[in-house]
C-alpha positions as CSV (number, residue, x, y, z in Angstrom):
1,X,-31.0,8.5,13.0
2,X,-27.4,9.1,11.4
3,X,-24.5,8.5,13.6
4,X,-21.0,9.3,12.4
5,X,-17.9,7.9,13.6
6,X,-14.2,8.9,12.5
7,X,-12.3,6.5,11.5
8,X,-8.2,6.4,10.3
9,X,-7.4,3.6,8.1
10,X,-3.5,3.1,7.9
11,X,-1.6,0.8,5.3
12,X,2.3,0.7,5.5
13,X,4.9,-1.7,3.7
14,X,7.1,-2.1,7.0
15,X,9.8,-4.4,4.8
16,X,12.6,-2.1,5.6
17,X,11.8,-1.1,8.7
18,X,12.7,-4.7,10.1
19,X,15.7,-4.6,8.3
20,X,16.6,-1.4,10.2
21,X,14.9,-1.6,13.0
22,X,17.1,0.7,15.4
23,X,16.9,3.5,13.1
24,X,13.2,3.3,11.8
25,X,11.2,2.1,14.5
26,X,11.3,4.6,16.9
27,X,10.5,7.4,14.2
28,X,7.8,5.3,12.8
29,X,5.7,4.8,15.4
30,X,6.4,8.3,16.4
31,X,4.7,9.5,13.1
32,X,2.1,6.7,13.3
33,X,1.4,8.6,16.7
34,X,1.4,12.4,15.5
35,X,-1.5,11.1,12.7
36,X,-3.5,9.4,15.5
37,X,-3.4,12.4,17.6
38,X,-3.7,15.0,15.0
39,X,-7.2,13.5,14.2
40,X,-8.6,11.7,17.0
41,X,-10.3,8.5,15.4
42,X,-12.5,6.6,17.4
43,X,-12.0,3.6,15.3
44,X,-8.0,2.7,13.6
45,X,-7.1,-0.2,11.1
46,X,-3.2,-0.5,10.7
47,X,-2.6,-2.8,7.9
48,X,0.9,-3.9,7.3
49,X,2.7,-6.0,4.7
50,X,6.3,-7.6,4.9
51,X,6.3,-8.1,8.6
52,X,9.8,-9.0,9.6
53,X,11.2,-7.7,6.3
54,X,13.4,-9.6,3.8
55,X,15.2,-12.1,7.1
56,X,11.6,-13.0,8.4
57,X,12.7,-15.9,10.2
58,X,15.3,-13.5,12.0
59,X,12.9,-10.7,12.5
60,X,9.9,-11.9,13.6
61,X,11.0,-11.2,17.7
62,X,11.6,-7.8,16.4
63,X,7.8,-8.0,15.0
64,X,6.5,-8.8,17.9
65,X,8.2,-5.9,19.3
66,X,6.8,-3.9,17.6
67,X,3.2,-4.3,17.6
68,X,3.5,-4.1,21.4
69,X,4.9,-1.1,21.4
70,X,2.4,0.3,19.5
71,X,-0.4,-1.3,21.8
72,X,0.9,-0.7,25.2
73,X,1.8,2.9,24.5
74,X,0.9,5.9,25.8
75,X,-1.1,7.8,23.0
76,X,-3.4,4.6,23.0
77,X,-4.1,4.4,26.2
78,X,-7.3,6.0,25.3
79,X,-8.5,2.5,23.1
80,X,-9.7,0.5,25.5
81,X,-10.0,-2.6,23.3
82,X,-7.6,-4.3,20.8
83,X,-7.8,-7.1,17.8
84,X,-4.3,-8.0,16.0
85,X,-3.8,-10.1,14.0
86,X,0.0,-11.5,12.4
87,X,1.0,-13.7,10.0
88,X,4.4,-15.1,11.6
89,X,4.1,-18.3,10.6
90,X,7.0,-18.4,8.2
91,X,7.3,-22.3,8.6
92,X,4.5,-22.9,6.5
93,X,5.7,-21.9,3.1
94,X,2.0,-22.7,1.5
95,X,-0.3,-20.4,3.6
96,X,2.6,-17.8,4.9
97,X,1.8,-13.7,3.9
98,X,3.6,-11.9,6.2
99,X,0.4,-9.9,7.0
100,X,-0.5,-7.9,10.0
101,X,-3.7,-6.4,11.1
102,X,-4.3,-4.0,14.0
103,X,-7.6,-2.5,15.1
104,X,-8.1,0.1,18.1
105,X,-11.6,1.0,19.4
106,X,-11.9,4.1,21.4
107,X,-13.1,4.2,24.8
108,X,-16.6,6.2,23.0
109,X,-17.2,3.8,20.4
110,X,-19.6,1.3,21.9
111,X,-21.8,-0.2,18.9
112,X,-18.9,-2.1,17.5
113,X,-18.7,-5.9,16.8
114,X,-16.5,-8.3,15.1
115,X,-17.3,-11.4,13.4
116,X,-15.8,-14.8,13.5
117,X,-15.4,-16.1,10.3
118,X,-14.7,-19.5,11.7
119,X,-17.5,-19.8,13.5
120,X,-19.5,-17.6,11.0
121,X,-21.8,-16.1,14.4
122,X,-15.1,-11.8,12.3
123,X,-10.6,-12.8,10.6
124,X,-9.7,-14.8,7.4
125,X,-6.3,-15.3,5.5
126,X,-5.0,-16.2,2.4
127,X,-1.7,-16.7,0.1
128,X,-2.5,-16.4,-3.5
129,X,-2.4,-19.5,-5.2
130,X,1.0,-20.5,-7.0
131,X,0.0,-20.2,-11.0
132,X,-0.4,-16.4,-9.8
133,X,3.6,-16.2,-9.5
134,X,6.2,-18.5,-10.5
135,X,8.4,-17.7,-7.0
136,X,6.5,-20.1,-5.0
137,X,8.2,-18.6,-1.7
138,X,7.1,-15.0,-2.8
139,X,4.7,-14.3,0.2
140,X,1.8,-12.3,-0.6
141,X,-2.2,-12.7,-0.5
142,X,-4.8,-10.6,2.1
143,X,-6.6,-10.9,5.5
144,X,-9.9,-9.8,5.9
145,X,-12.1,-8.6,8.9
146,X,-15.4,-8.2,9.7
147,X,-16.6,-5.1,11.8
148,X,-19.6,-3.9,12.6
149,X,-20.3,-0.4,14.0
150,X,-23.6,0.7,14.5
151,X,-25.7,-1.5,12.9
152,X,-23.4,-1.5,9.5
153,X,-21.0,-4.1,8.3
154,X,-17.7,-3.5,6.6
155,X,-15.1,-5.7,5.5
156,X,-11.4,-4.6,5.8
157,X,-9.2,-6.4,4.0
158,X,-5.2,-5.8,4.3
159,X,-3.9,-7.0,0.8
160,X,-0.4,-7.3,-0.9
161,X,0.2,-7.5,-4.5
162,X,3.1,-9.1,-6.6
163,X,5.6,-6.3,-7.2
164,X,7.8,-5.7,-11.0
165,X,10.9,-8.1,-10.6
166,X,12.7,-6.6,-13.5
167,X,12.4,-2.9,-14.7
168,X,13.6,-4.1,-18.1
169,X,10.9,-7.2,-18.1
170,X,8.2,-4.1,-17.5
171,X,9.3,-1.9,-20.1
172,X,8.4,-5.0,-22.3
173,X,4.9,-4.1,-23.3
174,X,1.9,-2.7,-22.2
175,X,0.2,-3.4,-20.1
176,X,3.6,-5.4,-18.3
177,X,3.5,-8.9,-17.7
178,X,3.7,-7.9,-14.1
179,X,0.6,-5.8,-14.3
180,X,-1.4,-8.3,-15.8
181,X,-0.5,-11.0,-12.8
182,X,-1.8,-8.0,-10.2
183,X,-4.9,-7.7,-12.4
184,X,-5.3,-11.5,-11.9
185,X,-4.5,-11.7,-8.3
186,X,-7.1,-8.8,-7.4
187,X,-10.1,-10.2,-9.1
188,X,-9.2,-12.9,-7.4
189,X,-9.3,-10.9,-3.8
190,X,-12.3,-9.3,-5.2
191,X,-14.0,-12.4,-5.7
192,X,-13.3,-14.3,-2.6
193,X,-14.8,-11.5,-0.4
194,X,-18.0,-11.1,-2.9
195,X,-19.0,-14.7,-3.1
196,X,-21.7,-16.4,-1.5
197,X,-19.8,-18.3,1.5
198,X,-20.6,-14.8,3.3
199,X,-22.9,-12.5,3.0
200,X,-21.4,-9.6,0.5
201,X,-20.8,-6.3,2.2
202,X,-19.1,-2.9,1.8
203,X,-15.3,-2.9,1.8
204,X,-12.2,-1.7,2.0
205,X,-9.1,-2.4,0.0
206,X,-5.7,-1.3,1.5
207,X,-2.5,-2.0,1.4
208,X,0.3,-2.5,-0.9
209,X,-0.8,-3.1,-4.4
210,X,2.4,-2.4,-5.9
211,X,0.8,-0.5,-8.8
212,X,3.4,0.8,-11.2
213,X,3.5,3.3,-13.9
214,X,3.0,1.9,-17.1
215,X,6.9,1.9,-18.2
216,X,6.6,1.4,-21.6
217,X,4.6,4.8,-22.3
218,X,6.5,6.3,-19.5
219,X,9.8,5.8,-20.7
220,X,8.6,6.9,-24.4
221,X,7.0,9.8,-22.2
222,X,10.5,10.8,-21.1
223,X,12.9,10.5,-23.7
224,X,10.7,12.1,-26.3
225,X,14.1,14.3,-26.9
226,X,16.4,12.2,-26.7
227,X,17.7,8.7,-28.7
228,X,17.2,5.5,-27.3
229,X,19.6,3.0,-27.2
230,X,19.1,-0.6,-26.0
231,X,22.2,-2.6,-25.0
232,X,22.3,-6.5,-24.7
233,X,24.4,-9.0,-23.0
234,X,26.9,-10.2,-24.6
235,X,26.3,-14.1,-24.7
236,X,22.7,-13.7,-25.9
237,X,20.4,-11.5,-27.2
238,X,18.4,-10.7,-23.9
239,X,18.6,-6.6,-23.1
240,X,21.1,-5.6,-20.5
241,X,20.8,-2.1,-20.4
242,X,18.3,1.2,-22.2
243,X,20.3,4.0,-21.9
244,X,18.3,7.2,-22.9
245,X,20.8,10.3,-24.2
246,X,19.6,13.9,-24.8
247,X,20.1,13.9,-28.9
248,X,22.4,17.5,-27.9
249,X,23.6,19.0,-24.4
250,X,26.9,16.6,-24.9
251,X,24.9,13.6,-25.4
252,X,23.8,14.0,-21.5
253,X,21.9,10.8,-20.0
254,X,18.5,11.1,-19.1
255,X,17.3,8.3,-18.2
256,X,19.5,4.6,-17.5
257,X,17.6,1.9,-16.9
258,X,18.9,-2.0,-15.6
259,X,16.8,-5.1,-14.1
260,X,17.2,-3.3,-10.9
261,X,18.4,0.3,-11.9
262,X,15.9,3.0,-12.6
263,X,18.0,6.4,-12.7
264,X,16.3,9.5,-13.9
265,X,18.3,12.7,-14.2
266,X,14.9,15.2,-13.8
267,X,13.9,13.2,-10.8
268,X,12.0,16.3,-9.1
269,X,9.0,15.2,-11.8
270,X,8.0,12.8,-9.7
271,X,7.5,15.2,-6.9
272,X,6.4,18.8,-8.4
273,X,2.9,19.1,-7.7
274,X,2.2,16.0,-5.9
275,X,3.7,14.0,-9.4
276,X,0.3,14.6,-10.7
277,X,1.8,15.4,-14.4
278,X,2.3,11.5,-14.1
279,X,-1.2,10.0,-13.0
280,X,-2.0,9.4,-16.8
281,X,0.3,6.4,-16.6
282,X,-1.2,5.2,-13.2
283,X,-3.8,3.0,-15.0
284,X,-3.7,-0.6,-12.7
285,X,-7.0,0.5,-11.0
286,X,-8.8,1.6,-13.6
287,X,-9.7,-1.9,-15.0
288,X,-11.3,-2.3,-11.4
289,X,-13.4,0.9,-11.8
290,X,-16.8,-1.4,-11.8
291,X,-16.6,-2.4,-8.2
292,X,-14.2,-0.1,-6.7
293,X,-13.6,3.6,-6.2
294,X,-10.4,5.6,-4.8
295,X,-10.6,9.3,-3.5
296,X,-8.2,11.6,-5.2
297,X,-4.7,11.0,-5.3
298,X,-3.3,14.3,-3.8
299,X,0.5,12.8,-2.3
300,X,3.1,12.3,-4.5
301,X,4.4,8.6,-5.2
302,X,4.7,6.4,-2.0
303,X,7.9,4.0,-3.4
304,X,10.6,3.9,-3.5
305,X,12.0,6.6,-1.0
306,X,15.6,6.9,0.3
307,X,16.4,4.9,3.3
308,X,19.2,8.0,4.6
309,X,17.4,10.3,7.4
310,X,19.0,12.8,5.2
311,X,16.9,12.7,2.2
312,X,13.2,11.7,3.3
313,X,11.8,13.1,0.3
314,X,14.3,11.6,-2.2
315,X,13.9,8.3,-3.8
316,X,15.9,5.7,-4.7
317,X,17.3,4.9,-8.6
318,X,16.3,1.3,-7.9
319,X,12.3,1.2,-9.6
320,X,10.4,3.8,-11.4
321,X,8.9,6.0,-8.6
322,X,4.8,5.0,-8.2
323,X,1.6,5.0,-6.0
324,X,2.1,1.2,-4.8
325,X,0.2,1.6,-1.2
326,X,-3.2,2.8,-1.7
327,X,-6.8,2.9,-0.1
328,X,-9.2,1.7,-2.5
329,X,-13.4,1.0,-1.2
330,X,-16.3,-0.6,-2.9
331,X,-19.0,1.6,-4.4
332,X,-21.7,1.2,-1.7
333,X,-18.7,1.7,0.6
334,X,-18.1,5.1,-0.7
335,X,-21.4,5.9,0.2
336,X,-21.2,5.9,3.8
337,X,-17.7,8.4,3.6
338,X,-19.4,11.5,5.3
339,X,-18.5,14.8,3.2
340,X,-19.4,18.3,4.9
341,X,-19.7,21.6,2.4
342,X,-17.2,23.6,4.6
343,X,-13.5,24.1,4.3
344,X,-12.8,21.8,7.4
345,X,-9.2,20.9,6.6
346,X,-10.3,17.5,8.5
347,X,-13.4,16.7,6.9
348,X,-12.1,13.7,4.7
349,X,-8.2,13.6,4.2
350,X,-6.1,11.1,2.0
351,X,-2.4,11.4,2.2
352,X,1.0,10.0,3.5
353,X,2.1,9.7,7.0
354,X,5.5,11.2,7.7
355,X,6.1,12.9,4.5
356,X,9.4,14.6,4.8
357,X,10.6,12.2,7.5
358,X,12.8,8.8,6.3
359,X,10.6,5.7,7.4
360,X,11.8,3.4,5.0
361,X,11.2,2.6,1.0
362,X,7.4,2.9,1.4
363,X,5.3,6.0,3.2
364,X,2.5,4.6,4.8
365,X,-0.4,6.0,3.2
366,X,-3.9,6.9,5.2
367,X,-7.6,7.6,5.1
368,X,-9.2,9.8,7.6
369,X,-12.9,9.9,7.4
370,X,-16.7,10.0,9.3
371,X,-18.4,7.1,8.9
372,X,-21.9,7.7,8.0
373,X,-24.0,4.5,9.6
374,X,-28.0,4.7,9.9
375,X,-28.7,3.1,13.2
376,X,-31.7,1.4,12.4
């Protein structure tokens, strides 16, 4: 017999939410809220990265904060029964990811279990090792659970990727150096829930991957009418500057790009239709295409948004606008998503919480789904 149970899987890069906490909170969780009530899950995994933001070791009161007041309110008093799990300890610079891991069981879900990975009778963390990155006190890596509801197992793994220190480095080559140390360090995720210290199941991926664009095509993409020119610093040859100019129009700029400058004069690209025009150059997850699928990509980029309540929509001229927070499953996984033949706008849903209200750099991005299990 089939039984199908709804689930909401949540993944949100909470960085500058810390560092703002009086504005963003409130209108974070409020959002986080109107999802959960506009779909009624009886199971919800919030995965977040950067807990406590940039000042960690100031902010990590403010973290605790805040995962109360998502437990202890209201619109969950319906979930009966809580798991969360944080990564505050900041101290220990070796093992530290800044991960946290919620999970909400509604009052009707009874078949659920978790396993104990200590006790192997379910939580496990990890920081990638150091030859992945060269900032030692960069803190990234994944947790993983273990769930499962009605007689199928899943792992849920919360995972955070190395991000593009320098939009010049990117434009480099491709694929960038910075792509090729995320391709590393997800195999390496990959791996660690596929080997044989547990048995192998179905899984999900989410979290911030921080894919990028591929800049070098991109940038070629752009300023295919316009001249390119590439300034260095003066004491050396290393590039300063790439100032893209329109070749008439008064020699307008159209694109200016610095370490930590990425200005685009047409920026509305990246929105019109979802930014779909620009999905060609999303191409990290591709080389993963033999063990893991995505559902389409119908939001536009999640990164890096305006910060100013006034322009939620608007992003920032500090990186090249991409899909860095994404929901990705294995194949047998994918099976179990539950897809009906009618035009239920709820059937299976993939988008961005809050999408034209501010909540920081990153939109938290979500899956909404039935879970198809066979209970015997």
């Amino acid at each position: 017999m089939e039984t199908y149970t709804d689930v909401l899987l949540v993944t949100a890069n909470v960085g500058s939410l810390f560092d703002n906490v009086s504005k963003l909170v409130g209108v974070t969780l409020k959002q986080l809220h109107t999802t959960i009530h506009s779909y009624k899950p009886q199971f919800i995994a919030l995965h977040f990265q950067e807990v406590g933001g940039k000042d960690y070791m100031a902010n990590m009161g403010h973290a605790e904060d805040f995962f109360w007041s998502i437990e202890s309110s209201k619109e969950m008093k319906d979930y009966d029964r809580v798991s969360i799990y944080v990564d505050n300890q900041f101290q220990a610079e070796n093992s530290f990811t800044a991960l946290g891991s919620m999970y909400f069981i509604h009052k009707t879900l009874e078949n659920i279990q978790q396993y104990d990975f200590n006790v192997k009778d379910f939580k496990a963390k990890e920081k990638f090792p150091k030859n992945f990155w060269p900032d030692v006190s960069m803190y990234k890596g994944f947790m993983r659970t273990r769930w499962i509801i009605h007689n199928q197992g899943l792992d849920l793994v919360n995972v955070h990727l190395f991000h593009d220190a320098s939009n010049l480095i990117a434009c480099n080559s491709s694929p960038s150096v910075y792509s090729a140390n995320r391709k590393n360090a997800l195999r390496y995720v990959i791996n660690r829930i596929s080997d044989n210290r547990f048995t192998a199941l179905p899984f999900f991926l989410f979290g911030d991957f921080n894919f990028r664009l591929d800049a070098l095509s991109l940038v070629q993409h752009l300023s295919t009418s316009a001249e390119i020119q590439t300034v260095t610093k003066d004491s050396s040859n290393e590039v300063a500057r790439i100032i893209c100019e329109e070749k008439d129009n008064d020699h307008q700029v159209l694109l200016h790009i610095e370490e930590k400058l990425f200005a685009y004069v047409h920026q509305a690209v990246f929105r019109e239709d979802n930014g779909r025009a620009l999905l060609k150059y999303d191409k990290e997850v591709a080389a993963f295409y033999d063990v893991v699928r995505e559902e389409e990509i119908q939001f536009p980029p999640s990164y890096p948004y305006s910060e100013e309540n006034t322009k939620p929509t608007q992003y920032m001229n500090t990186r090249c606008p991409a899909w860095c927070d994404r929901i990705l499953m294995s194949h047998a996984a994918q099976e179990f998503l539950h897809r009906r033949n009618d035009d239920d706008d709820k059937d299976l849903v993939y988008n961005t919480v809050g999408p034209n209200i501010c909540m920081g750099d990153h939109k938290p991005v979500f899956l909404f789904f039935s879970l198809k299990t066979n209970n015997n």
